[in-house]
C-alpha positions in Angstrom: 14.9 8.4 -7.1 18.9 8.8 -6.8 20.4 10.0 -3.3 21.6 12.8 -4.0 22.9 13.0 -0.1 25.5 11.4 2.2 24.0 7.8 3.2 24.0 7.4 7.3 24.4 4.2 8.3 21.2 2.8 10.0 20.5 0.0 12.1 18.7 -3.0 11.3 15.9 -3.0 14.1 13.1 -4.5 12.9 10.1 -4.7 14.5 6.7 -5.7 12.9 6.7 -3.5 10.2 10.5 -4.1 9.7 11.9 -0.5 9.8 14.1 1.3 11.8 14.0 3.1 15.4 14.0 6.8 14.9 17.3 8.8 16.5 16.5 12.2 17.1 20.5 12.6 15.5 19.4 11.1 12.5 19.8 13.2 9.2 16.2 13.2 7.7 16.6 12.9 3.4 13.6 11.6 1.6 14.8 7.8 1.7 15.0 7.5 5.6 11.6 10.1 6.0 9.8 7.4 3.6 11.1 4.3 6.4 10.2 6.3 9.5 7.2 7.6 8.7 6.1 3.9 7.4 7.3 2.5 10.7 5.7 5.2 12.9 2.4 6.9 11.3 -0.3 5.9 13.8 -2.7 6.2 11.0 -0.7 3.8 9.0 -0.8 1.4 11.6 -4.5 1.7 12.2 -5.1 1.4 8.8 -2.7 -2.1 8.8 -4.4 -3.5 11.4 -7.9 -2.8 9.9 -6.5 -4.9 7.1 -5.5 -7.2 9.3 -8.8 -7.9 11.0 -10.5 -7.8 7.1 -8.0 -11.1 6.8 -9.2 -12.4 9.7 -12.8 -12.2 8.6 -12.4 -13.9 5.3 -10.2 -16.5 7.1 -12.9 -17.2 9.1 -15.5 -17.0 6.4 -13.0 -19.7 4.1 -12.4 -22.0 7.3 -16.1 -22.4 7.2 -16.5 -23.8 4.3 -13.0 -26.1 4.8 -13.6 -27.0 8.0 -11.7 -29.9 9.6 -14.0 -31.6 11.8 -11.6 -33.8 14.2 -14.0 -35.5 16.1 -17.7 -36.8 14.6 -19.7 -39.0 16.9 -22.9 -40.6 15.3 -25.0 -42.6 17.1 -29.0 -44.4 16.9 -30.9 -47.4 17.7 -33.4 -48.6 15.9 -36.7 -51.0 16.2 -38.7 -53.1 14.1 -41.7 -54.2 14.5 -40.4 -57.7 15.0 -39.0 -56.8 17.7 -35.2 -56.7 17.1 -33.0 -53.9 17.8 -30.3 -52.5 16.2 -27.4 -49.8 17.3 -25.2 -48.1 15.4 -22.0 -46.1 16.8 -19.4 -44.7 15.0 -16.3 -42.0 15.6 -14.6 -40.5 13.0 -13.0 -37.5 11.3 -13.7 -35.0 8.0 -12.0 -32.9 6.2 -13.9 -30.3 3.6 -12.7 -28.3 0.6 -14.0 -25.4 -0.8 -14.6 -26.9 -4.3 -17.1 -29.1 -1.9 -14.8 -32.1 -1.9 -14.7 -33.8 0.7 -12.8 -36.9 3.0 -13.8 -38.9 5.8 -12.5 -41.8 7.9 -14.5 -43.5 11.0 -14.4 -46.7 13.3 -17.6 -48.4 14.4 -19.7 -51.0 16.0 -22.8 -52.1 14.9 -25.0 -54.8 17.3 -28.8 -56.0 16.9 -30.9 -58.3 19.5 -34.1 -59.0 20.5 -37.0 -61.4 19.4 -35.8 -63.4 16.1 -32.3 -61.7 15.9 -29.2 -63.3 15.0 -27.4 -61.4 17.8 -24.7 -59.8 15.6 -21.9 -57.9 16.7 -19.3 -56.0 14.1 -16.3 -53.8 14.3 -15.6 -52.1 11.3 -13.2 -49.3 9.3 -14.6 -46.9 6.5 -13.7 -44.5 4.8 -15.1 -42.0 1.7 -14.2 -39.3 -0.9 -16.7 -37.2 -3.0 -15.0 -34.8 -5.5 -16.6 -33.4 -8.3 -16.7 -34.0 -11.8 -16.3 -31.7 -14.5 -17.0 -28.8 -12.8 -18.8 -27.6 -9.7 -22.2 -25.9 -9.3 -21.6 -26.2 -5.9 -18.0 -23.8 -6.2 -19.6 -21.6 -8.1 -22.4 -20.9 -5.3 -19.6 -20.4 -2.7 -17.3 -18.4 -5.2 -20.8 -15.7 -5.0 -21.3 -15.7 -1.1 -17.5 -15.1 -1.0 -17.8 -12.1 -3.3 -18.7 -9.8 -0.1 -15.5 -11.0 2.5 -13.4 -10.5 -1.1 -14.3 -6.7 -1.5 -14.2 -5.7 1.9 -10.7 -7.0 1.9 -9.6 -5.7 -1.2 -11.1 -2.4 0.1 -8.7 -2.6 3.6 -6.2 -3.4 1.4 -6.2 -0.5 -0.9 -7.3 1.6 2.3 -3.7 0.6 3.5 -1.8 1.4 0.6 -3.8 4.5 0.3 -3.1 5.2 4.0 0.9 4.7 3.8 1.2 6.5 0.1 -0.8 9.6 1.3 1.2 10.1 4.9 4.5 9.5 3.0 3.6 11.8 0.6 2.5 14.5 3.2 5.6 13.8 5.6 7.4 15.0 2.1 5.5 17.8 1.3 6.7 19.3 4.4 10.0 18.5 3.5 10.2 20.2 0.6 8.4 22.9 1.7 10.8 23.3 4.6 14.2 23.1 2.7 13.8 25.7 0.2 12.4 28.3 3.2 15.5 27.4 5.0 17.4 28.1 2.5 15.6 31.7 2.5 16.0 32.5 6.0 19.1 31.7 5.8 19.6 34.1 2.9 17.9 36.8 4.7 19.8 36.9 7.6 22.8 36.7 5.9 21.9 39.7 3.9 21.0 41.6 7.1 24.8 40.8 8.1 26.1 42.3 5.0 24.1 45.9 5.9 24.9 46.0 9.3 28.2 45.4 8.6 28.3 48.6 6.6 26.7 50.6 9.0 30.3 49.6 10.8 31.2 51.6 8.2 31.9 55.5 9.3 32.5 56.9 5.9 29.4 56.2 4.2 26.6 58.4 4.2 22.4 58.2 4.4 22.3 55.3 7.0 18.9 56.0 7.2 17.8 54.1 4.5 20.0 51.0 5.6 18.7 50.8 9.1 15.1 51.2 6.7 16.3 48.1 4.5 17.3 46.1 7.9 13.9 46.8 9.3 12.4 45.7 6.7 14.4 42.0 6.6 13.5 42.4 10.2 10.5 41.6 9.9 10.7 39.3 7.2 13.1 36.6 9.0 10.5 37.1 12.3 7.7 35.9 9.3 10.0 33.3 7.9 10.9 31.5 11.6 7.1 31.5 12.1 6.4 29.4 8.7 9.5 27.1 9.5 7.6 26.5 12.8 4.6 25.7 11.8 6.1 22.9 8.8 8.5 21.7 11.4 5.2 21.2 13.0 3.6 19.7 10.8 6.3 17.8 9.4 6.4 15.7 12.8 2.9 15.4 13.3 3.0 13.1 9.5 6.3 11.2 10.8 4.9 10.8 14.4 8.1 11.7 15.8 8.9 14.0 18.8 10.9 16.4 17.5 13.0 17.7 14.3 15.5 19.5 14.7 16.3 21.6 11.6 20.1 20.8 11.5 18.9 17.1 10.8 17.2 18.1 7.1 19.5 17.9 5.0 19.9 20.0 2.2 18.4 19.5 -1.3 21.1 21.4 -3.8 19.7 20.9 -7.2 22.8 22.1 -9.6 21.8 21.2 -13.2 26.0 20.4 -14.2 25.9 17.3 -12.3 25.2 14.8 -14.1 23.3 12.9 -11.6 21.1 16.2 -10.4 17.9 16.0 -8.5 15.4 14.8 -10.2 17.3 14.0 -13.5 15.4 10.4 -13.6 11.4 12.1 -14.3 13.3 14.6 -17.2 15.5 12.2 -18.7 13.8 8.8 -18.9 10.9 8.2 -21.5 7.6 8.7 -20.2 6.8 5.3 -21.5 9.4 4.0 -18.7 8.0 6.2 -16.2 4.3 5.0 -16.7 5.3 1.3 -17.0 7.2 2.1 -13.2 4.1 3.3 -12.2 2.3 0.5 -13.0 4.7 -2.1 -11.8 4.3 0.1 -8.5 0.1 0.4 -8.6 -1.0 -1.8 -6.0 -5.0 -1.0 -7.2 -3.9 -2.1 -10.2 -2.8 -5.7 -8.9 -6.3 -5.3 -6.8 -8.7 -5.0 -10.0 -6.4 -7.8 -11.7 -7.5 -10.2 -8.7 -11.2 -8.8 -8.8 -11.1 -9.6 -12.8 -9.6 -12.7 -12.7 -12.5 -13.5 -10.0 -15.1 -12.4 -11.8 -13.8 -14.3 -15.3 -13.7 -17.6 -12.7 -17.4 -17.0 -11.8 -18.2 -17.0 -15.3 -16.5 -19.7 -16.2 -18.0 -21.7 -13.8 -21.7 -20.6 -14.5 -21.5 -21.3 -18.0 -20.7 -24.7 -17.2 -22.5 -25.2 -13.7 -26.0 -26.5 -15.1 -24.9 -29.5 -13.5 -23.5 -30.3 -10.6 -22.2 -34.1 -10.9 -19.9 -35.3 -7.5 -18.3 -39.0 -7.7 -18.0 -40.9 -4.4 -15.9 -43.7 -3.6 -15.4 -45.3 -0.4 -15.4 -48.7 1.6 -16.1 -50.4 4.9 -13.4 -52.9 6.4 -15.1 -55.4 8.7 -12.1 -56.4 11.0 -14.1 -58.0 13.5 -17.5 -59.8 12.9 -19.4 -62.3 15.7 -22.7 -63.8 14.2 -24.9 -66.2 16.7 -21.6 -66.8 19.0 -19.7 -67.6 15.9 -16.4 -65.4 14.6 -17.0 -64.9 10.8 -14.1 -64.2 8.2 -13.1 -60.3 8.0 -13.7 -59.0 4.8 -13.9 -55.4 2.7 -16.8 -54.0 1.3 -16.1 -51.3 -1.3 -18.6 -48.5 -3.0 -18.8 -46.1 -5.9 -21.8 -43.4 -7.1 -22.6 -40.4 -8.5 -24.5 -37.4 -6.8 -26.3 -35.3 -9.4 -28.0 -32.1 -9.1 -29.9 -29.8 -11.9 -29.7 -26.2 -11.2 -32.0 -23.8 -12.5 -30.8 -22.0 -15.2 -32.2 -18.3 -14.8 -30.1 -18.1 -11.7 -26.7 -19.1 -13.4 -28.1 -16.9 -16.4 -28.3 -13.9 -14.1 -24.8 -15.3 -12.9 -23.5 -14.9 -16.0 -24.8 -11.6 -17.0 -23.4 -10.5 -13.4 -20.1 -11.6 -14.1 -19.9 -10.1 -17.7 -20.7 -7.2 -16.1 -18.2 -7.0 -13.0 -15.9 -7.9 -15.8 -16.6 -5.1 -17.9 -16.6 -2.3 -15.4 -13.4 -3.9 -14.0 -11.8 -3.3 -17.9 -13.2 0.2 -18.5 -12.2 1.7 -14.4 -8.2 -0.1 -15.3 -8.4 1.3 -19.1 -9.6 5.0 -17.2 -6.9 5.0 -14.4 -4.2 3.8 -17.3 -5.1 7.0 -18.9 -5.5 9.3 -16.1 -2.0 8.3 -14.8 -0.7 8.5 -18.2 -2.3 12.0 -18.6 -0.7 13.1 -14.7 2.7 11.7 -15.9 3.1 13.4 -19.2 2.0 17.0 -17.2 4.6 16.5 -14.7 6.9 15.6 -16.8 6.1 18.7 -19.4 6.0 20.5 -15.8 8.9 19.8 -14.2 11.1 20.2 -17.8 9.6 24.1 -17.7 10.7 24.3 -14.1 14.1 23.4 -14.8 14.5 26.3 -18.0 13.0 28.8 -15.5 15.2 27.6 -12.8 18.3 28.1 -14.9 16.8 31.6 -16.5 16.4 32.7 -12.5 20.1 31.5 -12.0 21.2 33.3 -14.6 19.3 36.4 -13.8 21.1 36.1 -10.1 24.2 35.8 -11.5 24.0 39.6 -13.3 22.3 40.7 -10.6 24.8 40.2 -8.0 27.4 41.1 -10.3 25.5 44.4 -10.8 24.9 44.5 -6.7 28.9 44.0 -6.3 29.5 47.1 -8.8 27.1 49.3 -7.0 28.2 48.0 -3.8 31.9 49.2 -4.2 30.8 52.5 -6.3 28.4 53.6 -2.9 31.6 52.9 -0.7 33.4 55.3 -2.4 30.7 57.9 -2.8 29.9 57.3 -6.7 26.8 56.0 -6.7 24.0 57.0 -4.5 22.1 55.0 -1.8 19.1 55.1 -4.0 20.7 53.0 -6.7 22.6 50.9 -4.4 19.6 50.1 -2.1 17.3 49.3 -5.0 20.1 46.8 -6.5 20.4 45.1 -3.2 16.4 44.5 -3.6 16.5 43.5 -7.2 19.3 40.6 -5.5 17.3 39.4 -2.6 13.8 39.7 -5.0 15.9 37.3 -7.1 17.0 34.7 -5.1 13.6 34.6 -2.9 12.3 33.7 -6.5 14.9 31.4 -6.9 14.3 29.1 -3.7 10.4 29.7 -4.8 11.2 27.9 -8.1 12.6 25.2 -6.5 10.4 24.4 -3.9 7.8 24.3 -7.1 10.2 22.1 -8.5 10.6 19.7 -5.2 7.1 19.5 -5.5 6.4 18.3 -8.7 9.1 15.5 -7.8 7.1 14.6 -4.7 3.9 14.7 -6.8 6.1 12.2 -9.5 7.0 9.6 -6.6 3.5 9.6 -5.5 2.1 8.4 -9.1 5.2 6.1 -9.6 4.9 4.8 -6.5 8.6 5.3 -5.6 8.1 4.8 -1.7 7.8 1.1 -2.1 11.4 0.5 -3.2 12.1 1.5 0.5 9.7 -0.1 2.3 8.2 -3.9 2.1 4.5 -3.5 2.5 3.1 -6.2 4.5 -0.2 -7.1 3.2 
């Protein structure tokens, strides 16, 4: 969206969602009303934080299966029935992977005595890796038990976008609802000056109906402060501010011979830009890209994972060896293997036909929302072009009326034209221009309803998730 308004400075304050401290001096224009409500919507935050603690949960649930174990004591002795005894003891580290690879490293001591023993006594260094081969039955099984701590974040996460779009776009609403009603009691009133004034007037005649007429607005600008209230309201219950005064709205002037006017991006460009900006913006989109891309690596895996085949290599450095009171030579002892495991194949069948069919679903909900946010675009856009025609038409019609008001205006002043006529142009006038502010609060809120699809808000805020 182009700023159509004077840019106030702001002040780089950043706390943890990085936006700026609201000043109750602070003109409010739909840029800075996107940052403030971002920064200060209690729902927004709860619905961060949610996400947050969704994080935390599959951090914990990952860490579990990648644990780092930094201390592993193993210890037994052992009898035969010779006789001789034999201790083991051994203190080491391991570190695990979620593929099921896995290193670890340990120093120990292993002694044996008793009846026919060589009383032996070694101090040794080992070490061992196991990684898989191929591919990994053993991933795949974690890949399902992670499918649960996946959606549930995913969900928080869309709950969050969902939670900062929907506030934005109802902290906006009430802006553009407010602006063009402003604009009307400010009309009104400034109508009602124009009759009194005449009633200043002691040569004109049949007052009557003028005091009537100002009655009548009366009443009307008493309605109209009641319905600014209640937005104003509203309006700060979405931002979580305090208080708004109106002076700080500033004012939306939509004049069509600029050639930067309000709104001139959702006429002018191609709906085939505008849906691609919408895309590019669709964080659910980026969400059932992840899902898919899951889904396709669970497949993947179970169309391979029959076996599960893990190679092990290791080896034990004896740096210290005493063998019936005698020192022996140090020396390294070095391994190799294979683990193998047959998995049953109805389970990675079903595993399969699961995946296909996350897959699928995934492809037909993106292909629906592609079309349904195609489908909102294109009647916005046809929308919001039939706005601006009748905008222009009402313009127009304001134009001839107030020139028509003018003409009756001066004729009544000089007693040629009777209140009748003069009265009922002054109605045609204001019937006019209440339409007119009408039409372009429909217009303001097909624009809010086009930043809302597109997405808009995040080129002024820096979601954090």
């Amino acid at each position: 969206m182009k700023k159509l308004f004077f840019i106030l400075c702001l002040s780089s304050v950043y706390n943890l969602f990085g936006q700026i401290p609201f000043d109750q001096t602070t003109s409010l224009f739909p840029e800075n009303i996107i940052k403030i409500t971002f920064e200060k919507s209690d729902r927004i935050k709860s619905a961060f934080y949610n996400l947050e603690s969704a994080k935390c949960n599959f951090k914990l649930f990952e860490s579990e299966y990648t644990q780092f174990n930094p201390l592993i004591v193993d210890s037994k002795v052992l009898s035969d029935s010779k006789g001789v005894y034999h201790s083991d003891l051994s203190t080491g580290m391991s570190k695990e992977f979620f593929d099921g690879s896995s290193i670890s490293a340990s120093v120990g001591n292993t002694n044996d005595w008793g009846r026919n023993a060589v009383n032996q006594n070694v101090n040794f260094i080992e070490s061992e890796i196991s990684f898989p081969l191929f591919t990994s039955a053993r991933k795949l099984d974690r890949l399902i038990k992670r499918t649960f701590e996946e959606n549930e974040l995913y969900t928080k996460n869309l709950d969050y976008v969902d939670a900062v779009k929907t506030n934005i776009h109802t902290a906006l609403e009430q802006y553009y609802d407010i602006v063009p009603r402003i604009k009307t009691y400010e009309m009104l009133k400034r109508y009602r000056a124009e009759l009194q004034s005449l009633l200043s007037n002691d040569s004109i005649k049949s007052k009557e109906q003028i005091v009537s007429e100002i009655t009548t607005l009366n009443s009307k600008i008493t309605g109209w402060e009641i319905t600014l209230y209640s937005i104003k309201l509203s309006m700060q219950l979405y931002m979580n501010v305090k208080n708004i005064d109106l002076s700080q709205l500033a004012v939306i002037n939509v004049d069509y011979s600029k050639p930067d006017y309000f709104g001139r991006y959702y006429i002018e460009e191609p709906t085939d830009s505008i849906f691609k900006k919408a895309l590019n913006n669709d964080s659910e989109f980026k969400v059932l890209g992840i899902i898919k891309k899951n889904a396709e690596e669970k497949k993947r895996l179970a169309q391979k994972g029959k076996w599960d085949v893990f190679a092990t290599t290791g080896g034990r450095y004896n740096y210290y060896e005493l063998q019936g009171g005698a020192r022996q030579d140090n020396y390294l002892i070095a391994d190799a293997g294979l683990k193998i495991k047959l998995y049953d194949n109805t389970v990675l069948k079903n595993t399969i036909a699961k995946a296909q069919a996350d897959i699928s679903a995934i492809e037909y909900t993106i292909a629906d929302r592609e079309k349904l946010i195609s489908s909102d675009i294109e009647k916005l856009k046809d929308g919001l072009i039939k706005k601006k025609e009748q905008l222009i038409n009402t313009l127009e019609s304001l134009n001839s009326w107030n020139k028509i008001y003018q003409s009756k205006k001066q004729m009544y002043l000089s007693d040629r034209e009777s209140v009748d006529n003069f009265i009922q142009s002054f109605r045609s006038l204001v019937t006019t221009e209440e339409n007119r502010y009408n039409l372009e609060n429909n217009y303001l809120d097909t624009i809010r309803d086009f930043d809302f699809i597109c997405g808009t808000y995040f080129e002024y805020i820096e979601l954090k998730n």
